[in-house]
C-alpha positions in Angstrom: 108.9 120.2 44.5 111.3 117.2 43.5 109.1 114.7 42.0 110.0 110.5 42.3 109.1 108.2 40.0 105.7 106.5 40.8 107.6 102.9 41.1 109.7 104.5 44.3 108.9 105.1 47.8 109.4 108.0 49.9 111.1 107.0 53.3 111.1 109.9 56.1 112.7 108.9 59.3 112.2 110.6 62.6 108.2 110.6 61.7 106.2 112.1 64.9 103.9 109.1 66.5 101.5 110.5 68.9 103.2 113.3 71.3 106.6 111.4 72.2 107.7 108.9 69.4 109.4 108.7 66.8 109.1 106.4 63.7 109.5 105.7 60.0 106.8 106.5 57.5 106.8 105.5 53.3 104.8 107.0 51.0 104.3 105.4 47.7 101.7 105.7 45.3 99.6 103.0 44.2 98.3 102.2 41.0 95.0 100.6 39.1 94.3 100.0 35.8 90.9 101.0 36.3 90.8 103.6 38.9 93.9 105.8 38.1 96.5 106.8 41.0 96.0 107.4 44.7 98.9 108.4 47.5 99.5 105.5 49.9 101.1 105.7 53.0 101.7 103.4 56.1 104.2 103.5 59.7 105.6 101.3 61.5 104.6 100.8 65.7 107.5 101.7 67.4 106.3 100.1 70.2 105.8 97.0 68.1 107.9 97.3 65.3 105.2 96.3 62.9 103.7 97.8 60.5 100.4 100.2 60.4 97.3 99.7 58.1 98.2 101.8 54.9 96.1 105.3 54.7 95.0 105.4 51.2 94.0 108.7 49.2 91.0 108.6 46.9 92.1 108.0 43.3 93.2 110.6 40.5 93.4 110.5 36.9 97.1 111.6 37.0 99.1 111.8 40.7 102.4 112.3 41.3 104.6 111.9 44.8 107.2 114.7 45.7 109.2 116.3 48.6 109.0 120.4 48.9 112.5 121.2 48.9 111.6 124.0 51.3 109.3 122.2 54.1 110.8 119.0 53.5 106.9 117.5 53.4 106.0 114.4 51.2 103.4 115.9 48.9 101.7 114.6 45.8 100.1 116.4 43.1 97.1 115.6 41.3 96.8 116.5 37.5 93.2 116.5 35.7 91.2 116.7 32.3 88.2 119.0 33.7 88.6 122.0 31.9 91.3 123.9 29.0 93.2 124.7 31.8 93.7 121.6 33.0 94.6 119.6 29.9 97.0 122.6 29.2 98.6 122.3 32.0 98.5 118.5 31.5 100.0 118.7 28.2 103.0 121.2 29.7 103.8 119.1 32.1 104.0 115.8 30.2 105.8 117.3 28.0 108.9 117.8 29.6 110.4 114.3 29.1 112.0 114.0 32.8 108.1 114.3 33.9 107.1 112.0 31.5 109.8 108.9 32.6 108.4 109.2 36.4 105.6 107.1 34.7 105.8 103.7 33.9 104.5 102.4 30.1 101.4 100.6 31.3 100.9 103.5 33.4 101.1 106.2 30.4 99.2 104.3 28.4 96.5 104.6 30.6 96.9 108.1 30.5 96.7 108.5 27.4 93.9 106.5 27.2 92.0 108.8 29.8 92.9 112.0 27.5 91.3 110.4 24.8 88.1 109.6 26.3 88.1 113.7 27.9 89.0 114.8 24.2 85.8 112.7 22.8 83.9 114.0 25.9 84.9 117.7 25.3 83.3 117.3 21.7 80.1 115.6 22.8 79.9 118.6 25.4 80.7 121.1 23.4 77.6 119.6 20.7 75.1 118.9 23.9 75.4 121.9 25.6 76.6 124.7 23.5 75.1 123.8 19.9 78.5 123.6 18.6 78.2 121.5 15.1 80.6 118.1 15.2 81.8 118.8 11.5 83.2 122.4 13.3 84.6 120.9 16.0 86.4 117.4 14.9 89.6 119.3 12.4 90.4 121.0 15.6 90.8 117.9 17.8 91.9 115.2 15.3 95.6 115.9 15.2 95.7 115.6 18.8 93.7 113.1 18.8 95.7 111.0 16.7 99.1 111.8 18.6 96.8 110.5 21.4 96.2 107.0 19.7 99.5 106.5 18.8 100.9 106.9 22.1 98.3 104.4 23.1 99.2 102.1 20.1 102.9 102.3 21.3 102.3 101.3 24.8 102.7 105.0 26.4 106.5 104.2 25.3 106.6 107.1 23.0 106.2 110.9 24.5 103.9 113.0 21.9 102.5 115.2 24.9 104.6 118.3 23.0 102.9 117.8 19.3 99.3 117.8 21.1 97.9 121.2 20.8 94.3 122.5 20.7 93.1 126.3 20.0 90.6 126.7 22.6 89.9 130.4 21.4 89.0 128.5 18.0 86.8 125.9 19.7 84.7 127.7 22.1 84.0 130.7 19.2 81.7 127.5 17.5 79.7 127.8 20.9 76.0 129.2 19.3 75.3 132.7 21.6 72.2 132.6 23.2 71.6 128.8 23.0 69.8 126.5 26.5 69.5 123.2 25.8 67.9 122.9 29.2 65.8 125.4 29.0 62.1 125.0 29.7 60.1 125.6 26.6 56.8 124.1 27.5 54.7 123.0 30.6 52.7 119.6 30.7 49.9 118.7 32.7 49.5 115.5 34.5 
């Protein structure tokens, strides 16, 4: 897939509309400071030559807009926190400085700052629900963690995606065997 830069927009002419006509559409992808990303589209009336109401996605922590080099398909691509596999795969693909310039600095910032929040939230979870002790847990994350504050300190100008790295294997073997926080020990009687 060839990615664009989230500031460009993705013109395809010759756009079916309805069984006969033909139009332009544009994809884009919008962006909030709040929300994250969502994919944004609109065509023009060829009957009209206005413009359509824009179709809107729902929003994503990371998207990105591309065109399959083999269908020839806008597509975008959502990247996530949810699990080691994700942030992995997160951390891969920001790495590769090309990926990293499609994004614009307020843009990365925000990103970073979302991978911060999902690095303190990995460590709370990781307490809560699998009795893992924070003193165990915090010298694996701080280095990334840091890299992660400085890229937020610089304005998501700087690219420390490739320094971040976490040993999973190391972090989940401080998960305590047997233990169910949610586990009902005792029944009360109203």
């Amino acid at each position: 897939m060839k990615l664009y830069k989230t500031s460009e927009q993705i013109i395809s002419k010759n756009y079916p509309y309805g069984f006969r006509l033909r139009t332009t559409k544009t994809d884009y992808i919008e962006f909030s400071n709040t929300r994250g990303f969502r994919h944004c589209s609109f065509t023009i009336n060829p009957k009209t030559g206005k413009q359509n109401n824009p179709k809107k996605s729902t929003y994503y922590e990371v998207l990105v807009l591309g065109i399959d080099e083999v269908t020839g398909y806008t597509k975008s691509k959502a990247l996530s926190f949810y699990d080691h596999n994700d942030i992995d795969n997160l951390i891969a693909f920001f790495s590769v400085q090309d990926n990293f310039e499609l994004f614009t600095s307020e843009q990365m910032t925000y990103i970073y700052r979302q991978f911060l929040v999902h690095c303190k939230v990995n460590i709370q979870a990781q307490v809560t629900y699998c009795g893992s002790k924070p003193e165990d847990l915090f010298p694996l994350f701080n280095s990334g963690i840091d890299l992660i504050i400085k890229g937020v300190k610089e304005k998501g100008l700087a690219n420390y995606f490739s320094q971040i790295k976490f040993d999973w294997v190391k972090i989940d073997s401080f998960e305590v065997e047997g233990y169910q926080p949610c586990k009902v020990t005792h029944y009360r009687s109203v």
